[in-house]
N, C-alpha and C positions, 0 to 999 in steps of 0.2 A: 499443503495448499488445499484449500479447499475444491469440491466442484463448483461449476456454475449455480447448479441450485442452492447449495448452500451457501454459497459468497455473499449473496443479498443480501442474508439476514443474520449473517456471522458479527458476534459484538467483539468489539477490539480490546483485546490483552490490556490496556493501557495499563495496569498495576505492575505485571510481568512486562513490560515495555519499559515502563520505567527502573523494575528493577535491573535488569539485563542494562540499565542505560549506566545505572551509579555504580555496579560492578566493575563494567568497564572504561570508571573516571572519565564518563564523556561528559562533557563541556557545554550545555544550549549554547552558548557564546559562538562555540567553535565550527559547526556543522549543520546541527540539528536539534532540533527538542518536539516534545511530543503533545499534543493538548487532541480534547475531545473536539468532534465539527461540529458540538453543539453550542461549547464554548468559545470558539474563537475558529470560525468556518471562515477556512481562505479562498475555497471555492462551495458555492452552492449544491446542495444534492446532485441537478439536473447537469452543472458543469463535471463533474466528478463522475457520473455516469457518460457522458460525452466520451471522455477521457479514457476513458475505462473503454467503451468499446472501440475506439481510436486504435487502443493499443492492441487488442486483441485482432481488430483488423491486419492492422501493420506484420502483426506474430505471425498471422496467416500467411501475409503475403509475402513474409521474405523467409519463411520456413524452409530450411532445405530438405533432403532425403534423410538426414541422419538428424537423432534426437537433438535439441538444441536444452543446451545447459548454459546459456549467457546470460540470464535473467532470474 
């Protein structure tokens, strides 16, 4: 995982995503599939950034004493 500084500007595997996807005979049908947000953006930049720090809020707030390995 990256840190925050570099998260911004980290370019997504998609080649190594894909592959990792048909190695393990997944399905788009079934679960998942993977496209670029330049290609077929289901949320906007500014929504995905929303999002993102939403989550990290949330991480804060329900963080307990001991490392959390849920996520």
């Amino acid at each position: 995982m990256f840190p925050d500084s570099e998260r911004a500007n980290a370019v997504t595997p998609m080649a190594e995503l894909c592959a990792m996807a048909r190695a393990e005979l997944a399905d788009p049908t079934q679960t998942f599939s993977f496209s670029l947000y330049d290609t077929n953006p289901l949320l906007d930049v500014t929504a995905r950034n929303l999002l993102a720090l939403f989550l990290d809020f949330m991480w804060d707030k329900t963080q307990s004493g001991d490392a959390r390995v849920d996520m």
